[in-house]
N, C-alpha and C positions, 0 to 999 in steps of 0.2 A: 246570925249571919244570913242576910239574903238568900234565896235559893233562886239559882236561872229559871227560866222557862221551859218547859217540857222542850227536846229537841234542841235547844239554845245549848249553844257551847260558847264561850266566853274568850277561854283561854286561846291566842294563836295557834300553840302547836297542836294541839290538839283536832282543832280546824282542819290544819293543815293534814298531820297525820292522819285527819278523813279519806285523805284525797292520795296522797302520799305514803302513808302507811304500810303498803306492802309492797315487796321485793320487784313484781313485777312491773307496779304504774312507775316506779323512780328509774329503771332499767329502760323503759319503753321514751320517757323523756331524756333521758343520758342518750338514747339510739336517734329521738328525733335533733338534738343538737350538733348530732356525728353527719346529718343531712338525711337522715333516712324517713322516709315518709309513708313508703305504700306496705300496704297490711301484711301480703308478702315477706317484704323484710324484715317486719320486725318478728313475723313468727320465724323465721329460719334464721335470723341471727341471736335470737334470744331462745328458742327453742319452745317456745312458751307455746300452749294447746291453742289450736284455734277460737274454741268458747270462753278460755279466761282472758284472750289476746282481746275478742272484740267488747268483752263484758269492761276490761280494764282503760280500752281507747273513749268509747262511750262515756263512761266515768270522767276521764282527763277530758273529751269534749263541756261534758254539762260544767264543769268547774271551771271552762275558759281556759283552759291550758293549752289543748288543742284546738285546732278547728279543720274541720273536715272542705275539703275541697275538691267538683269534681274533676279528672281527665281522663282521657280516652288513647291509648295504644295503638298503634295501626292496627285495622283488624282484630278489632279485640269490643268489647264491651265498655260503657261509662264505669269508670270505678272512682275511689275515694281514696284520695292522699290526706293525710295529719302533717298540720304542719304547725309550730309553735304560734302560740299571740304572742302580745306584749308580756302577756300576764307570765305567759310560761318563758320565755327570755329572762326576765324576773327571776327565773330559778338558778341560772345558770351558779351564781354564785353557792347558792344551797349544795350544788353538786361538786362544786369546787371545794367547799369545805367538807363536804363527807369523802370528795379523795383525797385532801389534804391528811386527815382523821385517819383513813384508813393508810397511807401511807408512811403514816407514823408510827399508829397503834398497833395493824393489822399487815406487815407488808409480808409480800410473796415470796421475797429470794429471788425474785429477778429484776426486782427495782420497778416504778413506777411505770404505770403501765399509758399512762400519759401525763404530760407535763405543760402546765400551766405556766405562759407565759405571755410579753408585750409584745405583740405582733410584731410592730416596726422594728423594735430592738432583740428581740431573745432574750430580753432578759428574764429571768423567774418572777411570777409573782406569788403571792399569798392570799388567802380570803385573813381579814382582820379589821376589827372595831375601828370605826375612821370620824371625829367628830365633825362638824358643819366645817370648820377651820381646814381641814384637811390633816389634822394630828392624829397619827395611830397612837391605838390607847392599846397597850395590853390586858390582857387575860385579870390578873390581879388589880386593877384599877375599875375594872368595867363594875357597876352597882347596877340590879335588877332592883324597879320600884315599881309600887303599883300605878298600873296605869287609869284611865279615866273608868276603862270597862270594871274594873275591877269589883268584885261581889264581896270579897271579906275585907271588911272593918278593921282586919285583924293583921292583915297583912301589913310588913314595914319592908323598907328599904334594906337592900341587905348587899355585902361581896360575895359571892359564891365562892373567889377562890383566896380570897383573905387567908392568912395563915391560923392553924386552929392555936388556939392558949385559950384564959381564961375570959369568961363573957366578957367582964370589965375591959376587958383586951383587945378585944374586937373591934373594928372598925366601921359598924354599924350604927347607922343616924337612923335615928326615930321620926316620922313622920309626925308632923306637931299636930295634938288634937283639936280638932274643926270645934267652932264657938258657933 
């Protein structure tokens, strides 16, 4: 099997969990989506120490999630507001599915603590698998396969949440061997 490159990580989430991984940077994005921007708030609405606050904004800057902006207060000093890119708008769904997840798996006893919905209409919505066509695909249809980055040879296409029986049973297609 291939081995990445010193430093190379391959896998998305992984990546991703670079960046994401801890309680504080996903908290501090969930706060810039709520409109909050200046360093201020996110230390006194999330309680979070001032040195993990600016170590984990800087982090969300270098990865393009945030981006630093200055302005000035009457009578006050230049400071820096965080405010989302593209890239970090891009998230919103991630967070939509970890409250969806959490509201499920994890809930509080006082019901949802915000709710996802169509602006114009109120209606609910959901995060869920959506082909080019616009057809939601559910959970047990979805196939994870290797993709182009992929390092192991060995890897095949597979349903995650396929029901278990006997291999012969399964609903796993073989990736046909390269000539």
């Amino acid at each position: 099997m291939p081995k990445d490159l010193p430093g190379e990580v391959r896998c998305s989430i992984a990546r991703t969990m670079q960046i994401l991984g801890d309680r504080w940077s996903t908290l501090i994005v969930r706060e810039a989506f709520r409109g909050r921007n200046k360093f201020s708030d996110f230390r006194d609405i999330l309680g979070i120490p001032s040195d993990i606050l600016t170590a984990r904004l800087s982090n969300l800057v270098e990865a393009g999630i945030l981006q630093r902006r200055p302005y000035r207060e009457a009578g006050a000093r230049e400071r820096f507001g965080y405010h989302l890119t593209p890239a970090g708008e891009d998230l919103l769904p991630v967070l939509g599915s970890l409250a969806q997840w959490g509201d499920a798996h994890r809930p509080s006893g006082y019901g949802p603590s915000r709710l996802y919905r169509r602006a114009e209409t109120g209606e609910p919505v959901r995060v869920a698998f959506v082909t080019a066509s616009g057809e939601v695909v559910e959970g047990d249809e979805v196939e994870i396969a290797p993709g182009p980055g992929n390092s192991d040879p060995a890897v095949v296409p597979y349903l995650p949440l396929a029901p278990i029986g006997p291999a012969e049973a399964r609903p796993v297609r073989r990736v046909p061997a390269q000539e």
